[in-house]
N, C-alpha and C positions, 0 to 999 in steps of 0.2 A: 377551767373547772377548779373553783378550790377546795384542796387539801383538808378535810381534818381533824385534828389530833386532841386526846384528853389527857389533860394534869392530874392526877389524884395526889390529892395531899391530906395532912392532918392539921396543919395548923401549927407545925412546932418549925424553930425557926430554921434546922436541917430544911425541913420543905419549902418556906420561903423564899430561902434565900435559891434552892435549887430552881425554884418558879420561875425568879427574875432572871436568874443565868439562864436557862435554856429557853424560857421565852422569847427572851431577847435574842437567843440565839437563829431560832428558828428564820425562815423563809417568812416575810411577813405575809406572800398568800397564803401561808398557812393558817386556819384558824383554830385556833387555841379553845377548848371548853376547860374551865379549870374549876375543878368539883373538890372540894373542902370537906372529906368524907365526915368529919365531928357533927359540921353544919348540916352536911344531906347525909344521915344516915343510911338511908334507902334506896341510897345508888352504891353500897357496898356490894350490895350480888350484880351489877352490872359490870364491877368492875373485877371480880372474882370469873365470871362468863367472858371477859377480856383477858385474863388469865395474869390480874395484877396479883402478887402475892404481900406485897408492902409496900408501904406511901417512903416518901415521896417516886412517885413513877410516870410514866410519860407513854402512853400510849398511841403509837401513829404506825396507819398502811397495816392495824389489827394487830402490834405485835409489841408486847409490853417489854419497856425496858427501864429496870430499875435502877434508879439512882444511886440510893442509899439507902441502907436499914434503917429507918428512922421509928418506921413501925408495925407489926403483922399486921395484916387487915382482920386476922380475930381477936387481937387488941381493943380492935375499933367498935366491934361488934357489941 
């Protein structure tokens, strides 16, 4: 069965660089959606119903774990 997990980011290079780190990190059966909140703006309430409060953050197994303050998600808005 694989695994998986979503990246929310914004674009700035905090999230980047955080992308490449933990993607790379990850289990490769994990698979990775990685959503560019600037670009998809309308997967902001999906990721607020995931209980992401600010980019860049990593969501896996339903349970949001923030990286770094890079950005509020009502910044984004």
């Amino acid at each position: 069965m694989t695994k998986v997990a979503t990246f929310y980011h914004a674009g700035c290079p905090v999230c980047i660089s955080a992308e490449h780190t933990l993607v790379d990190l990850l289990d490769k059966s994990i698979k990775v959606d990685i959503v560019h909140l600037g670009e998809h703006p309308d997967r902001i309430a999906v990721a607020e119903v995931a209980g992401v409060k600010s980019v860049p953050a990593l969501v896996i197994n339903g349970l949001p774990l923030h990286i770094n303050f890079g950005a509020s998600l009502n910044d984004l808005k």
